[in-house]
C-alpha positions, 0 to 999 in steps of 0.5 A, a space after each residue: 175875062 179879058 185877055 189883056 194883062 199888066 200890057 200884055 197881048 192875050 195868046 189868043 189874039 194875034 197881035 204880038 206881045 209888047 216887050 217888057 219893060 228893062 230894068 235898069 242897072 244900078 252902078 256898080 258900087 265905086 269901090 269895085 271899079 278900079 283898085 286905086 278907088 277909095 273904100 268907105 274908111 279910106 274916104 272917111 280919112 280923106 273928106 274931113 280934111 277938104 275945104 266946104 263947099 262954097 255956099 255961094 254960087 252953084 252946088 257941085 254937081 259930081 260927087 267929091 269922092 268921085 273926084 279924088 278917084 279919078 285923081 287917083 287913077 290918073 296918078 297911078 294909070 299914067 293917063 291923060 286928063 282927056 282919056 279919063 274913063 267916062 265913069 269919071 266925072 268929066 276930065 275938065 270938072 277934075 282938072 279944074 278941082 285938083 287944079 284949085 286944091 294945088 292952088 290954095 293949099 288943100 293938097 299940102 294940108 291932106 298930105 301933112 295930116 296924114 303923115 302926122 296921123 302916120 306917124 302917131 299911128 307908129 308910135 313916131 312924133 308928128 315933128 320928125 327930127 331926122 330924114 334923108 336926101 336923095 333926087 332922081 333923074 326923069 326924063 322929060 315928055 314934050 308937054 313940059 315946059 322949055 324953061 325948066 327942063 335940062 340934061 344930066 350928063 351924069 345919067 343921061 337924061 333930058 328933063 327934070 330931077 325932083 329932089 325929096 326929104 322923106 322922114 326916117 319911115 320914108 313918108 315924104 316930107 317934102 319935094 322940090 322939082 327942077 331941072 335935070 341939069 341942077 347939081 345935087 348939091 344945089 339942089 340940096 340946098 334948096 330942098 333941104 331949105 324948104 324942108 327946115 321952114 316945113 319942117 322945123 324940128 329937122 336936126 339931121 339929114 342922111 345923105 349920099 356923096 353927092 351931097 359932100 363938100 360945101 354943102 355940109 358945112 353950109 346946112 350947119 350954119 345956116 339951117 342948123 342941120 347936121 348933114 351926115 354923109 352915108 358913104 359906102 364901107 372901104 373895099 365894098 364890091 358889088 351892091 350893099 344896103 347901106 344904112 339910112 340911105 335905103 329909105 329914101 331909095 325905098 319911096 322913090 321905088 314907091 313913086 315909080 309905081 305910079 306911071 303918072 311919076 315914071 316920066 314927067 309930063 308936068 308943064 310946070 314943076 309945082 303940077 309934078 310935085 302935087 302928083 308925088 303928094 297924091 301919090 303919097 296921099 293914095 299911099 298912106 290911105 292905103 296903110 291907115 285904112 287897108 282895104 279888104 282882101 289879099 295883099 299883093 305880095 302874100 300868096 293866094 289862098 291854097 284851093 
C-alpha cells in the first residue's frame, strides 16, 4: 500500500508533511457587524421603495443593501466617506449611490413612505394637520462652504441652523438648512412655506417666542396656518416641560445621536439636509421592524 494519501507524506519517508489546505471563512453575516446594519425585516421595508436598476449599462456590482449600511454608519459613526471601513463597498461607489438618490428624489420618496406607514401604523392619518417648529444652531467644520455659513450671536455659534417641522409624534416633516445667522422668524417662513407645499393638510403650528410677531399674522394669511405660540406659564423658575413644544426638542435629541449631525460638515445645505432624512430613515426602520434583543434603555437580564 502506498504511503501516500489525500497529499499527505507517509511517516515513514522522511519528507516532511505538506500543509493542509485552509478553509475559507465565510463572512460574517451583515447584520451582526455594526448596529446600524439593517435585519432582514428592516431591509424588506426599505428596498421596495428604491428605483430599479437601470437595464442598460453595467450591472451594480455591490449589493444595495450594503450600500444603505454603509450610509448608516456614516450617518450615525460621524466618519468621513474616505475612512469608511473596508467591509463597505468602496467609499466612492457609496458616495456616488447616495449622491444620485439625494439628487432625483429617492431619499424624500423613502422618507415620506415611511413616516406615512408610521403613522398609519399609530392609528395617525398619513396627512398630518398639526406640527411644531423648532431650529437648532451647529457649528460649522472648515468643509462647509463660505456662502452659507453664518454667526448666531445669541448662542454663539459659527456655522449653520437647520430649521424642521415635525408632526405632533416628532417624525420629521420637513427641514430647511441655512445660515446661523438667519433669524427664527425668517426661517420660519421659509420652513413653514416648505412644509404647507409638502404638506398640504398642515392647519396648525406650535411654536416657541422667537417665532412672535409678524410671522403669526403672515402664516395665517398667506399659508392658511395657525401659528400657536407656546409661552412659558407667568412666575415659571427654573426648567418645565411645556406642551407641544417638547416634541420637536425630542427629534432634535434624536438627531444628536447621530454624530454625522452633531456638527455640520456639509458643503452644501441640501447634503446636511439628506443626512437628517437618513437619520430618520434608520430611525423609523428601527420602530417599524425592531431588531432582536435587549433595547438600550431596559435593564439586563438578572444572571
Amino acid at each position: 500500500m502506498s504511503g501516500q494519501c489525500d497529499g499527505m507524506s507517509s511517516p515513514d519517508s522522511g519528507a516532511k508533511p505538506l500543509p493542509a489546505r485552509r478553509r475559507r471563512r465565510s463572512p460574517s453575516p451583515p447584520t451582526t457587524r455594526y448596529p446600524t446594519d439593517l435585519t432582514d425585516a428592516q431591509w424588506a421595508l426599505i428596498e421596495p421603495l428604491l428605483p430599479a436598476p437601470s437595464a442598460e449599462g453595467r450591472a451594480e456590482k455591490h449589493p444595495r443593501r450594503e450600500i444603505v449600511n454603509a450610509i448608516l454608519y456614516l450617518d450615525r459613526g460621524g466618519c468621513a466617506w474616505r475612512l469608511l471601513p473596508k467591509c463597505f463597498p468602496p467609499w466612492q461607489t457609496v458616495y456616488w449611490h447616495w449622491a444620485r438618490w439625494k439628487n432625483n428624489g429617492t431619499i424624500d420618496w423613502v422618507h415620506d413612505r415611511l413616516r406615512d406607514r408610521l403613522r398609519d401604523g399609530q392609528g395617525r392619518d398619513p396627512m398630518a394637520s398639526a406640527g411644531v417648529v423648532d431650529s437648532q444652531s451647529l457649528r460649522g467644520a472648515d468643509t462647509v462652504d463660505a456662502a452659507h455659513r453664518g454667526y448666531d450671536a445669541g448662542k454663539p455659534t459659527n456655522g449653520t441652523k437647520r430649521h424642521i417641522v415635525v408632526d405632533t409624534l416628532g417624525l420629521l416633516l420637513v427641514v430647511l438648512v441655512t445660515a446661523a445667522s438667519v433669524q427664527d422668524r425668517d426661517g420660519g417662513a421659509r420652513v413653514l412655506n416648505r412644509a404647507k407645499m409638502a404638506m398640504p393638510s398642515l392647519a396648525l403650528i406650535f411654536a416657541d417666542g422667537g417665532y412672535a410677531g409678524r410671522l403669526v399674522t403672515w402664516t395665517q394669511r398667506v399659508l392658511r396656518i395657525i401659528l400657536d405660540i407656546v409661552r412659558k406659564p407667568a412666575g415659571q423658575r427654573g426648567f418645565a416641560v411645556l406642551p407641544r413644544r417638547w416634541v420637536v426638542e425630542r427629534t432634535l435629541s434624536w438627531l444628536m445621536r447621530c454624530r454625522r449631525l452633531v456638527r455640520d460638515y456639509e458643503r452644501l445645505p441640501d447634503s446636511h439636509e439628506t443626512m437628517v432624512k437618513w437619520a430618520m430613515i434608520g430611525l423609523m426602520v428601527r420602530r417599524l421592524a425592531p431588531a432582536p434583543g435587549r433595547r438600550p434603555w431596559e435593564p439586563p437580564n438578572p444572571t
